[in-house]
mmCIF file of the N, C-alpha and C atoms, coordinates in Angstrom:
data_MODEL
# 
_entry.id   MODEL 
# 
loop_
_atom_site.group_PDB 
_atom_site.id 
_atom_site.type_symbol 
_atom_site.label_atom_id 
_atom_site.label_alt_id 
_atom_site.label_comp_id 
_atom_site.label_asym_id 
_atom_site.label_entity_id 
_atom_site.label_seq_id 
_atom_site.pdbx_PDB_ins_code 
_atom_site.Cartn_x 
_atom_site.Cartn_y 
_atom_site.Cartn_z 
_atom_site.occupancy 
_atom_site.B_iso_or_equiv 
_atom_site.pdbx_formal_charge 
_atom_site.auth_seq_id 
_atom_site.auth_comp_id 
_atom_site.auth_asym_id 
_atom_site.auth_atom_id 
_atom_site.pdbx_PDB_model_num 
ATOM 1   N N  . UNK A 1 1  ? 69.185 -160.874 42.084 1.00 0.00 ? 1  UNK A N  1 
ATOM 2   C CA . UNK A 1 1  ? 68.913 -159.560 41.553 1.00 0.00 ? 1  UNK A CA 1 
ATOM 3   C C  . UNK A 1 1  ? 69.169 -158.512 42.628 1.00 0.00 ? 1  UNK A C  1 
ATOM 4   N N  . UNK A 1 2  ? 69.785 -157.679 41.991 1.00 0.00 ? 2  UNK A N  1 
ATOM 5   C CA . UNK A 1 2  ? 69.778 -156.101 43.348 1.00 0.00 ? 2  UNK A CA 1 
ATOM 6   C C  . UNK A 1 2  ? 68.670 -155.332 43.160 1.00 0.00 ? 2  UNK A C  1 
ATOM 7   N N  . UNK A 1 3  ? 67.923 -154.859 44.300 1.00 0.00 ? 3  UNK A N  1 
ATOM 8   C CA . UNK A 1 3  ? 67.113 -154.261 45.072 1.00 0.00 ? 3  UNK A CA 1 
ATOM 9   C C  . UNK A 1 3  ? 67.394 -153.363 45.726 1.00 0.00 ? 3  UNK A C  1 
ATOM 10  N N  . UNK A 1 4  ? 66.952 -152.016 44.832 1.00 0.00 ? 4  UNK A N  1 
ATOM 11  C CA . UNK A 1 4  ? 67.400 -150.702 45.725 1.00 0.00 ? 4  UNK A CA 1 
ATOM 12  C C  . UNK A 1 4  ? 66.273 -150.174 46.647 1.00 0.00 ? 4  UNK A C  1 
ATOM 13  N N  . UNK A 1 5  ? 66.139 -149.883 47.626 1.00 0.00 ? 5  UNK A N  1 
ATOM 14  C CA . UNK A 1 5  ? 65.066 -149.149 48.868 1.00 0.00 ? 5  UNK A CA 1 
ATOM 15  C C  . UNK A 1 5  ? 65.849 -148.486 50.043 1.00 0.00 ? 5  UNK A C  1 
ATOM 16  N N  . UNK A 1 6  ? 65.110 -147.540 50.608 1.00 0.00 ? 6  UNK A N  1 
ATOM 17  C CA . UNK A 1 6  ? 65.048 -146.637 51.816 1.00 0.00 ? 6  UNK A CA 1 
ATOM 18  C C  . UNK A 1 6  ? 65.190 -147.356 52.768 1.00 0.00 ? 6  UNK A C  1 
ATOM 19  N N  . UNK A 1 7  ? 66.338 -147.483 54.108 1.00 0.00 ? 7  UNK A N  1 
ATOM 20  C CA . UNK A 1 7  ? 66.275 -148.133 55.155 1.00 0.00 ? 7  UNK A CA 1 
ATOM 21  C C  . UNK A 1 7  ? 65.297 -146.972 55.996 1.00 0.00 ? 7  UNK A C  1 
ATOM 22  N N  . UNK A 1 8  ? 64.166 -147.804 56.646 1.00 0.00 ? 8  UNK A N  1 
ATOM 23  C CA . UNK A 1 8  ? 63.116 -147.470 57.072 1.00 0.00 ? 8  UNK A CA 1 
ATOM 24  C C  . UNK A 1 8  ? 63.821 -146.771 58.518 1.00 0.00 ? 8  UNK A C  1 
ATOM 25  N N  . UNK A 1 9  ? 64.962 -146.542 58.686 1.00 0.00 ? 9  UNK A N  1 
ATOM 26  C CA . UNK A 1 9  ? 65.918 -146.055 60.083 1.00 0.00 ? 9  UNK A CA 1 
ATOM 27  C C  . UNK A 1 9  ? 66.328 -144.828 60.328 1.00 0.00 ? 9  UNK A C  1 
ATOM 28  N N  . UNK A 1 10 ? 67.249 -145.037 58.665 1.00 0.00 ? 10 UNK A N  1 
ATOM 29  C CA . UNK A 1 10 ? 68.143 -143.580 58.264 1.00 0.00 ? 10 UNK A CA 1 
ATOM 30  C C  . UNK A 1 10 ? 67.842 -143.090 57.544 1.00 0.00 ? 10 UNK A C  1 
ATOM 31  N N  . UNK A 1 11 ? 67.159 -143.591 56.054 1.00 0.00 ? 11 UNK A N  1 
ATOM 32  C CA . UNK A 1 11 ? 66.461 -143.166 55.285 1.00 0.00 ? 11 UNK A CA 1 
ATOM 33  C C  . UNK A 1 11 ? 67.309 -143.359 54.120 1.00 0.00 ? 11 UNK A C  1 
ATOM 34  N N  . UNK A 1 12 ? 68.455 -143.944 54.005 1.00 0.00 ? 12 UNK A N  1 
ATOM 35  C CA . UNK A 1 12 ? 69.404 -143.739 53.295 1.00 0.00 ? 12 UNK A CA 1 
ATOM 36  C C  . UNK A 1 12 ? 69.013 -144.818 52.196 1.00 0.00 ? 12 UNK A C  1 
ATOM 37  N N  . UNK A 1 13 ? 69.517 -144.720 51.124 1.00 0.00 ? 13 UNK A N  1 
ATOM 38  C CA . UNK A 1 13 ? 69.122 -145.658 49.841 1.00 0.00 ? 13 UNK A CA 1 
ATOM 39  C C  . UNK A 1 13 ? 69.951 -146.487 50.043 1.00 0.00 ? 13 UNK A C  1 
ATOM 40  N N  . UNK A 1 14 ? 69.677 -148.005 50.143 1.00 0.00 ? 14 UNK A N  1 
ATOM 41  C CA . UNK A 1 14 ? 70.877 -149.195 49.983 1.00 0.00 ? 14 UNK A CA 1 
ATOM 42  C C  . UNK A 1 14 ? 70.185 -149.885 49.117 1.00 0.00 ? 14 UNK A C  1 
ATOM 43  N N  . UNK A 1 15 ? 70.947 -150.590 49.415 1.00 0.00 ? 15 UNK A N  1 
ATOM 44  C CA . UNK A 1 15 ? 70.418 -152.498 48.173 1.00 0.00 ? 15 UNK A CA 1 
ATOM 45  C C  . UNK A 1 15 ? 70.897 -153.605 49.011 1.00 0.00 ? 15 UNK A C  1 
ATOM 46  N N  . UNK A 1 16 ? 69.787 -154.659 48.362 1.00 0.00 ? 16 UNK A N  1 
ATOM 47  C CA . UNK A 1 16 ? 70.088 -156.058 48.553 1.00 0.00 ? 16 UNK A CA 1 
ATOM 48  C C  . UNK A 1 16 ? 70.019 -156.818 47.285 1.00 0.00 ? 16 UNK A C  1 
ATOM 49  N N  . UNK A 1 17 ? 70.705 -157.879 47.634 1.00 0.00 ? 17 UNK A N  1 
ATOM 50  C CA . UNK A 1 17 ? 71.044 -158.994 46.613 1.00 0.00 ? 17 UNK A CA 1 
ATOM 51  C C  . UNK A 1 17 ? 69.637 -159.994 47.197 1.00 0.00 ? 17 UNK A C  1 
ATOM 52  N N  . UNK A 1 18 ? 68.333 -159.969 46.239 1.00 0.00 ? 18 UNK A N  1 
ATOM 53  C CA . UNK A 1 18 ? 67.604 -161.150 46.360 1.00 0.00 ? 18 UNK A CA 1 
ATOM 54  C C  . UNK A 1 18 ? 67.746 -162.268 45.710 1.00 0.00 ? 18 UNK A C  1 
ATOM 55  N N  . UNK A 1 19 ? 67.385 -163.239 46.334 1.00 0.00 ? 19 UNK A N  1 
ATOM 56  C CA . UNK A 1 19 ? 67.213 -164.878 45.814 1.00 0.00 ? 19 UNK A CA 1 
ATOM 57  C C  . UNK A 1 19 ? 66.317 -164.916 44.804 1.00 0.00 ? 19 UNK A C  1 
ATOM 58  N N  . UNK A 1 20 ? 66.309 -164.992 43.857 1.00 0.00 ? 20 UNK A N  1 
ATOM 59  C CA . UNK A 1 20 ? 64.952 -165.107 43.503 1.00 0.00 ? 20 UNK A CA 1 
ATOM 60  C C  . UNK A 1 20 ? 64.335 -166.709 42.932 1.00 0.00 ? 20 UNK A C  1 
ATOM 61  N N  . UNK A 1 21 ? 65.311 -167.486 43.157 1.00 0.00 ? 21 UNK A N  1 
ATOM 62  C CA . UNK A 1 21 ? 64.817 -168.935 43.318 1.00 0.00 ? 21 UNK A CA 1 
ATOM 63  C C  . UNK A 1 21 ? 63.974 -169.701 44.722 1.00 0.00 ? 21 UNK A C  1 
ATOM 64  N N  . UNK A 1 22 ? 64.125 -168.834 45.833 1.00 0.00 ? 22 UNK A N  1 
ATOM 65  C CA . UNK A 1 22 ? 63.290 -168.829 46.765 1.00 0.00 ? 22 UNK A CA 1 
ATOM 66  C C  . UNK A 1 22 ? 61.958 -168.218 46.502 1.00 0.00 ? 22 UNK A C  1 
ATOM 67  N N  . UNK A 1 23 ? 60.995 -168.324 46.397 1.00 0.00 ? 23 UNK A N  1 
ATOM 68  C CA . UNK A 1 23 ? 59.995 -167.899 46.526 1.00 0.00 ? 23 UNK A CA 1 
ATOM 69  C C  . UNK A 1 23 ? 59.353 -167.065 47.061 1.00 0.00 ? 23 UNK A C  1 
ATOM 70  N N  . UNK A 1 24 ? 59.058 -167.431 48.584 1.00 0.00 ? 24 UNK A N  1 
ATOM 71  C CA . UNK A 1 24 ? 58.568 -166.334 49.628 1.00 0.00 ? 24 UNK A CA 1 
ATOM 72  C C  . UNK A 1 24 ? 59.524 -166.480 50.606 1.00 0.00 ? 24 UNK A C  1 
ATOM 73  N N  . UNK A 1 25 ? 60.290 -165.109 50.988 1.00 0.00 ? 25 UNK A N  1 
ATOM 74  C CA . UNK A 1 25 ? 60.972 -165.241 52.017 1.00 0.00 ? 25 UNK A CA 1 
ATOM 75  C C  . UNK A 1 25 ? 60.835 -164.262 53.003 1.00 0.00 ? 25 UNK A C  1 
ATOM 76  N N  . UNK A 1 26 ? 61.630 -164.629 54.229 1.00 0.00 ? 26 UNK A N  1 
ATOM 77  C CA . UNK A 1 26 ? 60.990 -163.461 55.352 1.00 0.00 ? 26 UNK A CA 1 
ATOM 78  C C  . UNK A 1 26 ? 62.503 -163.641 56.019 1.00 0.00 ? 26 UNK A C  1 
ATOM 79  N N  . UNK A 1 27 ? 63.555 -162.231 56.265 1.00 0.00 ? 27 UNK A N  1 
ATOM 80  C CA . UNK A 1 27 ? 64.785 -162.591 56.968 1.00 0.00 ? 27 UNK A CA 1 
ATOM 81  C C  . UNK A 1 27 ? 64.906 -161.311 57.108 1.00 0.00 ? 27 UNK A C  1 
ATOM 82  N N  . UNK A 1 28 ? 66.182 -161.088 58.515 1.00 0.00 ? 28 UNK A N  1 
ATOM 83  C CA . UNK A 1 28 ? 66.733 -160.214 58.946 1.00 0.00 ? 28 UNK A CA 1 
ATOM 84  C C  . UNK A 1 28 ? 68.127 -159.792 58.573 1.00 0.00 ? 28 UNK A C  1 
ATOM 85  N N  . UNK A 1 29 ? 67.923 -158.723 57.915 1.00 0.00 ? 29 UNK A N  1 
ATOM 86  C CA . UNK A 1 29 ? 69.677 -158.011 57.343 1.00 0.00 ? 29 UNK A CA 1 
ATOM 87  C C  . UNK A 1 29 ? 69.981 -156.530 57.957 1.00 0.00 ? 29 UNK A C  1 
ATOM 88  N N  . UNK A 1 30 ? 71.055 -156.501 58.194 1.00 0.00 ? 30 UNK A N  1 
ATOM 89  C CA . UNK A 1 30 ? 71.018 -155.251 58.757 1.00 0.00 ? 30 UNK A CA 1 
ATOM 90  C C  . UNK A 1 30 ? 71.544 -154.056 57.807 1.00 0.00 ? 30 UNK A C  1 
ATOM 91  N N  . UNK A 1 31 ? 71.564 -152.785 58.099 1.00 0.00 ? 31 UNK A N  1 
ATOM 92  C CA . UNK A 1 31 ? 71.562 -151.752 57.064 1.00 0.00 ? 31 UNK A CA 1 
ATOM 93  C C  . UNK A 1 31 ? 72.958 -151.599 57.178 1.00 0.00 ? 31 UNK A C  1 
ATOM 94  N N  . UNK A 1 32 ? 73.269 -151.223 55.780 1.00 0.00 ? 32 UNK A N  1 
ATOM 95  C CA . UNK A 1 32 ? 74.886 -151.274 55.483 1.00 0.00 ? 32 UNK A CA 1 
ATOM 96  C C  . UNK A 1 32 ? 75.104 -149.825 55.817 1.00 0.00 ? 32 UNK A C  1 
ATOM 97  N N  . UNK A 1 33 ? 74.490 -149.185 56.098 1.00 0.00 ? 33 UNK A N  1 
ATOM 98  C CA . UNK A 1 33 ? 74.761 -147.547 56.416 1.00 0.00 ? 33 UNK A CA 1 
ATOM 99  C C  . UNK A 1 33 ? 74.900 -147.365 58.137 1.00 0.00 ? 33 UNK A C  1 
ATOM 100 N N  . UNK A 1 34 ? 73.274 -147.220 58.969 1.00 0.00 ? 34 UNK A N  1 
ATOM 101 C CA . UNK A 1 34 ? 73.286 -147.208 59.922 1.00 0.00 ? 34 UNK A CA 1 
ATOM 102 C C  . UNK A 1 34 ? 73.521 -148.708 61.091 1.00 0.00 ? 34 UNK A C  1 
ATOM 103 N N  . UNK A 1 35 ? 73.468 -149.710 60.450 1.00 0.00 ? 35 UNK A N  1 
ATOM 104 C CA . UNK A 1 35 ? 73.871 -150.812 60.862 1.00 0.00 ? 35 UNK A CA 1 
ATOM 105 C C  . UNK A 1 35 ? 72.654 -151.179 61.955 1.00 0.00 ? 35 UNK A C  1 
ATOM 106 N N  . UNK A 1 36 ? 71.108 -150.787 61.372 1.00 0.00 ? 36 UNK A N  1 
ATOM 107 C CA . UNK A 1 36 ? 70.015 -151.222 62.374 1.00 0.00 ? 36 UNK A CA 1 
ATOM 108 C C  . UNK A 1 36 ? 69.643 -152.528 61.731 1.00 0.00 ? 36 UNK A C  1 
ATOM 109 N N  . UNK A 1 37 ? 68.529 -153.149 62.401 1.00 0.00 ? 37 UNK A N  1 
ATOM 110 C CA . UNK A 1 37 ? 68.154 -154.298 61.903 1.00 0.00 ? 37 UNK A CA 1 
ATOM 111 C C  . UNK A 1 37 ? 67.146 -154.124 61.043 1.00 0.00 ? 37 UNK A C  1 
ATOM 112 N N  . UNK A 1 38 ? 66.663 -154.697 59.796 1.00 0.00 ? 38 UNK A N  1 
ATOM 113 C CA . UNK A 1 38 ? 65.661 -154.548 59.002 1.00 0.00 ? 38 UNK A CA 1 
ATOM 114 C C  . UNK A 1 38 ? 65.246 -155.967 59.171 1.00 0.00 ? 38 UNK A C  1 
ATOM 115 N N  . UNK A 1 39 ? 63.673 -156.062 58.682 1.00 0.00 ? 39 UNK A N  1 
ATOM 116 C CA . UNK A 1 39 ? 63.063 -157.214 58.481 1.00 0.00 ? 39 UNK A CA 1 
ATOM 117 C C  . UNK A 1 39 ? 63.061 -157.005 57.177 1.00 0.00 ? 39 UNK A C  1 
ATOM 118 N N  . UNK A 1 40 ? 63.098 -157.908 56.435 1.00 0.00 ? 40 UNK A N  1 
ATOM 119 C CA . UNK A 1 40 ? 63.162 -158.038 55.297 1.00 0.00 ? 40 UNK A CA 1 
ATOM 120 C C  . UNK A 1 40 ? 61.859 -158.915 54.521 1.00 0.00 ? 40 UNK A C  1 
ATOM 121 N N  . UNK A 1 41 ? 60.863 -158.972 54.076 1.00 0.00 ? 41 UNK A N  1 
ATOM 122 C CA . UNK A 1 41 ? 59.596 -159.729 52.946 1.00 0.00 ? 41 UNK A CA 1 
ATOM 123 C C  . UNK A 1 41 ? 59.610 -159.760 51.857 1.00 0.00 ? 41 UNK A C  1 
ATOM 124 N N  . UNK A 1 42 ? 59.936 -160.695 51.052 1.00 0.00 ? 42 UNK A N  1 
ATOM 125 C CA . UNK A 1 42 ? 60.063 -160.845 49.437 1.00 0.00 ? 42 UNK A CA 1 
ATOM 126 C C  . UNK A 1 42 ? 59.340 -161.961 49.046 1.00 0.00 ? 42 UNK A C  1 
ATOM 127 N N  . UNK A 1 43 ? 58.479 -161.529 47.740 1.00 0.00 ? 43 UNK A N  1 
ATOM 128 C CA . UNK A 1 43 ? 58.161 -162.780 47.204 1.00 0.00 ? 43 UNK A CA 1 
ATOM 129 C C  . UNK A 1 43 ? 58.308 -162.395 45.822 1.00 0.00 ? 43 UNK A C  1 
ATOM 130 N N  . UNK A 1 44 ? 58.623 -163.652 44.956 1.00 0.00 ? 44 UNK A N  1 
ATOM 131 C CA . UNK A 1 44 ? 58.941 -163.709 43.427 1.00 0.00 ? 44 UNK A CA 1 
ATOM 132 C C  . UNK A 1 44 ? 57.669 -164.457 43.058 1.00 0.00 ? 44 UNK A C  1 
ATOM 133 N N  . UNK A 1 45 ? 56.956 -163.859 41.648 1.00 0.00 ? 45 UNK A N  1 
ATOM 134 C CA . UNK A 1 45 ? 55.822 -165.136 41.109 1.00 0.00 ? 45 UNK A CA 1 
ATOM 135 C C  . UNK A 1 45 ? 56.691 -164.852 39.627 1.00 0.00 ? 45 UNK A C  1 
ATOM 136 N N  . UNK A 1 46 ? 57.045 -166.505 38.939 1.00 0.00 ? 46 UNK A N  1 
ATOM 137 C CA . UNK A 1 46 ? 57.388 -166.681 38.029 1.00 0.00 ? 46 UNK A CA 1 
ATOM 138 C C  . UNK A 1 46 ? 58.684 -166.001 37.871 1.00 0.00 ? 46 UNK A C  1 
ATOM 139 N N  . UNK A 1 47 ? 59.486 -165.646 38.779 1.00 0.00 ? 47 UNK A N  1 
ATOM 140 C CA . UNK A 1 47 ? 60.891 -165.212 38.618 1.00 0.00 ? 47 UNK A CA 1 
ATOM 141 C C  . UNK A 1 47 ? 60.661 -164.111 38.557 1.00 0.00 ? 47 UNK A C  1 
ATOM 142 N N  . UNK A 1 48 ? 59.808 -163.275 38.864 1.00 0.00 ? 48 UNK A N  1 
ATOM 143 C CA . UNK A 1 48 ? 59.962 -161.657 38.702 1.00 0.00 ? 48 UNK A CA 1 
ATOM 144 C C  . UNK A 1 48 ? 59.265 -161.301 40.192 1.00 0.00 ? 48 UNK A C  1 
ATOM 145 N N  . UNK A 1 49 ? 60.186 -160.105 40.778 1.00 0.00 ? 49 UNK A N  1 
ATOM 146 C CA . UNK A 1 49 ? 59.353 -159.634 42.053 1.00 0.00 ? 49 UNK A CA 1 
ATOM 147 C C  . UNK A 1 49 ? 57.869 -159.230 42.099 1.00 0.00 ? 49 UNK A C  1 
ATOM 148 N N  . UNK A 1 50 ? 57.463 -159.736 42.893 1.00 0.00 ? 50 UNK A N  1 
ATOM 149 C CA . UNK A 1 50 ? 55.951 -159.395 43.097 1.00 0.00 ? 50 UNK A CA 1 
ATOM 150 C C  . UNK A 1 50 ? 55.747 -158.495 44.178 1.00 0.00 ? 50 UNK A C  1 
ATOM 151 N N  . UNK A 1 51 ? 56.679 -158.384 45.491 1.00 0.00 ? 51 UNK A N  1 
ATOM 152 C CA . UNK A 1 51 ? 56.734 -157.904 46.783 1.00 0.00 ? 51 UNK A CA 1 
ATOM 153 C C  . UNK A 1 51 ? 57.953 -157.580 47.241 1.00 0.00 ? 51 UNK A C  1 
ATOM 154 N N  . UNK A 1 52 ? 58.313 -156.423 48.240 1.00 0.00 ? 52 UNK A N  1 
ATOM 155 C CA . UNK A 1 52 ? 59.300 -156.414 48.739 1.00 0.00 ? 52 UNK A CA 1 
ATOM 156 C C  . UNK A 1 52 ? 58.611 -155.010 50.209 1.00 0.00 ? 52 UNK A C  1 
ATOM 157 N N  . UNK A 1 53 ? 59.379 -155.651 50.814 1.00 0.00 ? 53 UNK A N  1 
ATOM 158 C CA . UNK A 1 53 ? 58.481 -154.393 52.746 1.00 0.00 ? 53 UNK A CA 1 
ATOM 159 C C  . UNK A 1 53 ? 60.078 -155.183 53.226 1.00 0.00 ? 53 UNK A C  1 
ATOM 160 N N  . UNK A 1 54 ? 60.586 -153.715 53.782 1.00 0.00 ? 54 UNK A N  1 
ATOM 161 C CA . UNK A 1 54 ? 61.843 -153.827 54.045 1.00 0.00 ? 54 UNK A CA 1 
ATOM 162 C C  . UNK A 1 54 ? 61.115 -152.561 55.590 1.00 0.00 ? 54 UNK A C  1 
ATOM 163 N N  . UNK A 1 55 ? 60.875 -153.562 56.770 1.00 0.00 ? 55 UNK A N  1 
ATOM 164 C CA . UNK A 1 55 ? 60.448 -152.988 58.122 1.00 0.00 ? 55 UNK A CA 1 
ATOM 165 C C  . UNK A 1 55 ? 61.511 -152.608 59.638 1.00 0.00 ? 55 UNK A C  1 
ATOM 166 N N  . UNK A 1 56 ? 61.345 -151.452 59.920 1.00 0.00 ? 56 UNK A N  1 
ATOM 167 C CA . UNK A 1 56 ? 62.043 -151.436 60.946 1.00 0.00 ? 56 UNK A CA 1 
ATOM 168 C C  . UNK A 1 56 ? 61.468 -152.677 62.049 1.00 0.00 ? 56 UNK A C  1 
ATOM 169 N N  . UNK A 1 57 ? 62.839 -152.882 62.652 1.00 0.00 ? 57 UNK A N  1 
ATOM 170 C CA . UNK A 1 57 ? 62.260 -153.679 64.229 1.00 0.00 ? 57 UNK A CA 1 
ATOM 171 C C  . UNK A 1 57 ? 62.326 -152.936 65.457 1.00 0.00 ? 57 UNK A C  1 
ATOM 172 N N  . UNK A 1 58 ? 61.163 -153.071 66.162 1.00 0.00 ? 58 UNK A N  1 
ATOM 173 C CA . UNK A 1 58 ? 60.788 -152.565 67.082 1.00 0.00 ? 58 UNK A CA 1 
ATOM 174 C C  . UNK A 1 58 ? 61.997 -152.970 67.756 1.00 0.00 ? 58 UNK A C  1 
ATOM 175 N N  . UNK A 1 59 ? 62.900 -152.021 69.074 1.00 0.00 ? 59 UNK A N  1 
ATOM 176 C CA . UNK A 1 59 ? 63.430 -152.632 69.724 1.00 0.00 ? 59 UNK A CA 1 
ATOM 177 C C  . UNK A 1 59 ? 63.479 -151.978 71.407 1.00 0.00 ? 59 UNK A C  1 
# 
């Protein structure tokens, strides 16, 4: 499924493509705009999003 949110960097609206056969996941993607690193937190209950925290990394 695509997932539109604010990169917590630039502020700019992107998307991601989630899994949603994974369950709980926790990964690093970087922003297709400013090209910083995001942390990424998702969890699905029953195939529908329950969560999503898309965090800058400290660097």
């Amino acid at each position: 499924m695509e997932h539109f949110f604010q990169c917590p960097y630039c502020w700019e609206e992107i998307s991601m493509i989630l899994d949603e056969s994974v369950p709980n996941q926790t990964y690093i993607e970087d922003c297709e705009v400013c090209c910083n690193p995001i942390e990424v937190l998702v969890n699905f209950e029953d195939g529908e999003l329950s969560y999503f925290d898309a965090i800058s990394i400290e660097q």
